[in-house]
N, C-alpha and C positions, 0 to 999 in steps of 0.2 A: 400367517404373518409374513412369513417368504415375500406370496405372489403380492400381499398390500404394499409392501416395501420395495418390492423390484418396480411394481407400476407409477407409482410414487412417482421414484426415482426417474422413469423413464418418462413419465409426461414435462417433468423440470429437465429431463437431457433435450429432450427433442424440441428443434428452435424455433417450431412453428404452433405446437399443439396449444392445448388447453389452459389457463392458467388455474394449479390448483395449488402449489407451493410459494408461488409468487415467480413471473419469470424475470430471468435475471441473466444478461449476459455475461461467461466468463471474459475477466478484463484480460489481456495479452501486455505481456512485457514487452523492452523497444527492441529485442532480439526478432520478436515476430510480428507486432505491427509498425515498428519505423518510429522514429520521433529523434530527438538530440540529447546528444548529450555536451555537458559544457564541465571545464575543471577550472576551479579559480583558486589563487593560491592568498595566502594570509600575507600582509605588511606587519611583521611582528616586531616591528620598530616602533609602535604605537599601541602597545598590551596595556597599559595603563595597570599595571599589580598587574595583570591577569597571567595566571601559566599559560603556556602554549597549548594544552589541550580544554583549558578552559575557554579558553577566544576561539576553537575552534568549534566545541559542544556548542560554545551560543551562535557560530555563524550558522550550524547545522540546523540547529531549532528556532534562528530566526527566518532560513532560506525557507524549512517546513511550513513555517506559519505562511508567508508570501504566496509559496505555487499554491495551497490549498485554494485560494480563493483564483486561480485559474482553471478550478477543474480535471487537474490532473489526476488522472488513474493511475494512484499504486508507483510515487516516483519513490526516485534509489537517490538518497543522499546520506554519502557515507565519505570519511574523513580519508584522505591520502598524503600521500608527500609527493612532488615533484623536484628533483634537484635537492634533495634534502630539505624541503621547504615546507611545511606543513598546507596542506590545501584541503578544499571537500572538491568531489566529483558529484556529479546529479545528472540523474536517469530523468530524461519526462517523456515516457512512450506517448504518440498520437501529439504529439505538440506541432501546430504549423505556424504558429504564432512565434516565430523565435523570438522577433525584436522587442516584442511585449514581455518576454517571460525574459528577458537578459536584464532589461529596464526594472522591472520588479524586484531579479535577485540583486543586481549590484548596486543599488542605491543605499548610501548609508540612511536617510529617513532621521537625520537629527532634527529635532525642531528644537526652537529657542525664541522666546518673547523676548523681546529689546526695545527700552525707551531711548527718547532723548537726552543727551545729558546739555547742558548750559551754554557747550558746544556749538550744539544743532547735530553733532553725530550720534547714532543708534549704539547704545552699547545691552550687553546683556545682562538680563535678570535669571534671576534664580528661578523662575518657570520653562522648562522644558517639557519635554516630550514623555519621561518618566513619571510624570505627575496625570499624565491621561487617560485615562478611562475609555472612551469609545471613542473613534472616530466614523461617521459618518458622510455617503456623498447623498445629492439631496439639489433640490430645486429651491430657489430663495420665492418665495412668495409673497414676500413684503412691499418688494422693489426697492428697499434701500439699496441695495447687493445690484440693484437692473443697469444698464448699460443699454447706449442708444440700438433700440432696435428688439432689444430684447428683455426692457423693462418689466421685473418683478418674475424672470424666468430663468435668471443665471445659472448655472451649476456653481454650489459653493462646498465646502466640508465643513460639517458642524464639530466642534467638538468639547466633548463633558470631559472637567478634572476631574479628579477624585478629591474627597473631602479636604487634603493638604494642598490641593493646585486651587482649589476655587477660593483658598483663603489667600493664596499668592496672587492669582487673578485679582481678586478682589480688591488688594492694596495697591497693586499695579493701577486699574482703573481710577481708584479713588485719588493716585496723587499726578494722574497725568490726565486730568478733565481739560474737555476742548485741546490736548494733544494727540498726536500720532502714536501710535505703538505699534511697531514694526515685527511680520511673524518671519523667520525665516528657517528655511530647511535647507540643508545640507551647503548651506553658507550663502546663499540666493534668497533675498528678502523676495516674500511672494505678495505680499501686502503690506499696505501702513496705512488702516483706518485710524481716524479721528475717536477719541473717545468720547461721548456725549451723555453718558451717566457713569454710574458705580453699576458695575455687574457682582451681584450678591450670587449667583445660582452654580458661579462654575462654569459657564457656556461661552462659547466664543464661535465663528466662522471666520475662513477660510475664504478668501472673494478675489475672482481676478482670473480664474479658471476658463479656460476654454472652451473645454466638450466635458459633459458626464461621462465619457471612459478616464478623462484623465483624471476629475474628480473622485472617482470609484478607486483609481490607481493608486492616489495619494494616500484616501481613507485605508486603504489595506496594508501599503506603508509604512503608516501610524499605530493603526492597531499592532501589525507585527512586532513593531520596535525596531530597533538603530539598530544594526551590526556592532559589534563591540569591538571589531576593525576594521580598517578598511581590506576588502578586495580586490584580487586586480586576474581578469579574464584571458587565461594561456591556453585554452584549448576548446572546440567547439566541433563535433563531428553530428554529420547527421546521417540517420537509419533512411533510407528510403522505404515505403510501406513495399514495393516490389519484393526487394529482396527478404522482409518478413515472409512472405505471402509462399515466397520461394522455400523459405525454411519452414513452413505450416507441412507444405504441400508433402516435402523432402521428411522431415519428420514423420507426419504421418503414415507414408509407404514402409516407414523402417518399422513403426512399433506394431503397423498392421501385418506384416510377414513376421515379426517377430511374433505375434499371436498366435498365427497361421503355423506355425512352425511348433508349437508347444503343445498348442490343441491335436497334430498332428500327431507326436512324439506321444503324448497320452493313450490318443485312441488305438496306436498299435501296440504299445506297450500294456495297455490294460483293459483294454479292448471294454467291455461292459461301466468297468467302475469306469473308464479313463473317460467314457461320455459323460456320469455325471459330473466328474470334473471339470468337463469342460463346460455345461451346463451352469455350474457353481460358479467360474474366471467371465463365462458372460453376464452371470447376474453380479460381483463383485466390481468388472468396467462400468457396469451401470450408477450403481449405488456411487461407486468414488468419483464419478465424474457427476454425478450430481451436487455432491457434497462440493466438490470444486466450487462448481456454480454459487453453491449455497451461500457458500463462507462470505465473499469469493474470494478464491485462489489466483491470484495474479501469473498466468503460465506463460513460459517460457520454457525456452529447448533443454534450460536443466530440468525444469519441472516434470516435463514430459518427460524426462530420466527419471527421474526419482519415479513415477507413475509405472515404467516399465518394469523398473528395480524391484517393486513391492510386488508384482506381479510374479515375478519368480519366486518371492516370498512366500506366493499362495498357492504357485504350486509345490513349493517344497514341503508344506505341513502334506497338501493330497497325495505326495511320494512315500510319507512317514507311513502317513495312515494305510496306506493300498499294502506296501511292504508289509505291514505288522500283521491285518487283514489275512496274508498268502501265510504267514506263520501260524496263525491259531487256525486258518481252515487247513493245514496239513496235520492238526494235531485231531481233528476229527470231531472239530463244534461244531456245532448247529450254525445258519445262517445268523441267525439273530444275534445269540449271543458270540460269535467271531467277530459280529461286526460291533458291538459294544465294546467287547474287549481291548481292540484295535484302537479305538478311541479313546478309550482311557490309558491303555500303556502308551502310546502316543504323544498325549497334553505332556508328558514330564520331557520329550525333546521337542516338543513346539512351541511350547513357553519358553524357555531360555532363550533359546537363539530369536524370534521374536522382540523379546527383552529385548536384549542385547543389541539389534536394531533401533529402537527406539531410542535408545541410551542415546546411539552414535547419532540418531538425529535430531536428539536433543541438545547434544555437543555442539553439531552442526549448527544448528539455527541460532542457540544464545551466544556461539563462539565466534561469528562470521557474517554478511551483510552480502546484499546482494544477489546475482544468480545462488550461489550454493545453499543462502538461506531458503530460497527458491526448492531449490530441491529436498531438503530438509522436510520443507512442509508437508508437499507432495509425497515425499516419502513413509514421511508418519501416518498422514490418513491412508493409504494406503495398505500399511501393513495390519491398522485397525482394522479396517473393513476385510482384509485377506482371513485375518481371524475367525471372523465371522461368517465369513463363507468357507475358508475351510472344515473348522469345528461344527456351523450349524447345518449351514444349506448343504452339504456332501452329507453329514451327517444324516441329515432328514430323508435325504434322496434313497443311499441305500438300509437306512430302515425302511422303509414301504417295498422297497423291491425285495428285503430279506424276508418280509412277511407272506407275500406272497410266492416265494421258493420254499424248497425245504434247503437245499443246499448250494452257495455261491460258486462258482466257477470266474477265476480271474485268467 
């Protein structure tokens, strides 16, 4: 089971081999591949009822809904204050697209249907944006939507009500036949088609659009929903991918001498068992860093702490066991059974403290956002996997070597 599990493991570690788990790149945070980060703060002069951390929850999970449809790996949007001001900040590692992804978070996206009134001026109707179902971007094929040059090929956005907008649609169309109806977002009429029937389905488009990215833009917008306040953009730094690459690089060297150094301190200190220890922390790097991939674990420079952190974990249960191991073989056991023993007097101080990690990075992850959630994760599976390499794979190793001794020597 071990060697199935370690090979496993290692065909999904290694970035070129076989695929038999599914490969899967671990994604990196903007600490180690570069991208921007931007902080915008709330106009809380405009809550309409809302509390200050309700208009903040919804900026958070409407800015969510928008980056998704940019493709973002694993961003960080989490609520702060500036100046005593309520704001969110947002992580978008790998982003090069800044002016795209600024356009997307700080649009408020209100839409509002508007007739004529007796006037000749657009006022508004009771169908908005809350009333919409999907929005879609899309190619007109009809050629009503066509324009010279590009008849019957315009980029438009389609969009379906839900059952209470298609009946607001619906009266709308029917008392403004052969008039205009005017669509407008965020206070910028984008259209004012002629009405030329009763629309009974709910359906309407969007006509007047440029390019298909801007129509893709708008539809994601829409689906998102409106900000429940306005935003306004106070800060913008950007990660260079160099200086991630720098901290990969710089990271690495520390947690590999870090290794180099344990593995060291093992084999002089216990010279026989302190190899299968070390034997057990290389098949436990394997397994956790696969798991990483699996999940995947979004890493950064905490993560890679927390990944170190749990690593001493694992060797601390193989200190338990080897110690307890030197007490039953001076009391004159057999190999076999000193090395059981060992192990069971053992599990009662390797589970606690164990425990006891997990707690604090359970604390960690639901108490906190960001890099330290980061390490949180890292931490946990780590300390799982340590477990299991302590208790089983050290375990396994010297039973087979106890069977074939009569008596251990550490």
């Amino acid at each position: 089971m071990i060697v199935i599990i370690t090979g496993l493991a290692a065909v999904t570690v290694y970035p070129n081999g076989p695929s038999v788990l599914g490969r899967k790149s671990m994604p990196l945070g903007l600490d180690l591949q570069g991208g921007v980060q931007l902080t915008y703060v709330l106009n809380t002069d405009q809550l309409n009822g809302r509390s200050v951390a309700q208009a903040q929850q919804g900026v958070i999970d409407v800015i969510d809904r928008r980056i998704n449809s940019l493709g973002v790996t694993e961003p960080v949007i989490q609520a702060t204050q500036i100046s005593k001001r309520p704001a969110v900040n947002i992580e978008l590692p790998g982003v090069s697209d800044v002016e795209t992804a600024k356009d997307l978070i700080g649009q408020t996206a209100q839409l509002i249907f508007k007739e004529q009134d007796t006037s000749g001026n657009f006022t508004a109707t009771k169908l908005t944006g809350q009333y919409l179902e999907k929005a879609s971007a899309t190619f007109d094929q009809s050629g009503s939507a066509g324009n010279a040059g590009f008849a019957g090929n315009e980029p438009v956005v389609e969009l379906k009500f839900n059952s209470e907008g298609a009946d607001l649609f619906r009266d709308i169309t029917t008392r403004n036949l052969q008039k205009p109806v005017a669509i407008e977002l965020d206070g910028a009429i984008l259209t004012a088609p002629t009405v030329q029937s009763t629309i009974e389905d709910g359906s309407a488009i969007i006509t007047g659009i440029g390019a298909i990215r801007e129509a893709r833009d708008l539809a994601t917008l829409l689906n998102a929903g409106a900000l429940p306040v306005p935003i306004e953009l106070v800060s913008e730094n950007k990660i260079g991918a160099t200086l991630g690459q720098d901290s990969i690089k710089t990271s690495l060297v520390a947690g590999l001498l870090g290794i180099l150094l344990v593995a060291i301190f093992m084999l002089i200190y216990y010279r026989r068992a302190g190899l299968f220890a070390v034997l057990a922390l290389t098949i436990y790097g394997i397994i956790t860093l696969a798991i990483y991939k699996l999940i995947p674990v979004t890493m950064t420079l905490a993560g890679i702490a927390g990944f170190l952190f749990s690593l001493g974990a694992a060797v601390d249960a193989n200190i338990l066991v080897f110690e307890r191991l030197k007490e039953e073989l001076a009391k004159g056991k057999a190999a076999s059974s000193a090395i059981e023993d060992s192990f069971k007097r053992s599990w009662s101080s390797i589970w606690p403290s164990n425990m006891a990690s997990l707690i604090t990075a359970a604390i960690l992850y639901y108490g906190t956002t960001g890099l330290v959630k980061g390490f949180a994760v890292t931490l946990a599976i780590g300390i799982l996997v340590s477990m299991f390499t302590a208790i089983t794979v050290t375990r396994t190793f010297l039973r087979l070597w106890g069977k074939s001794i009569q008596k251990v020597a550490l």
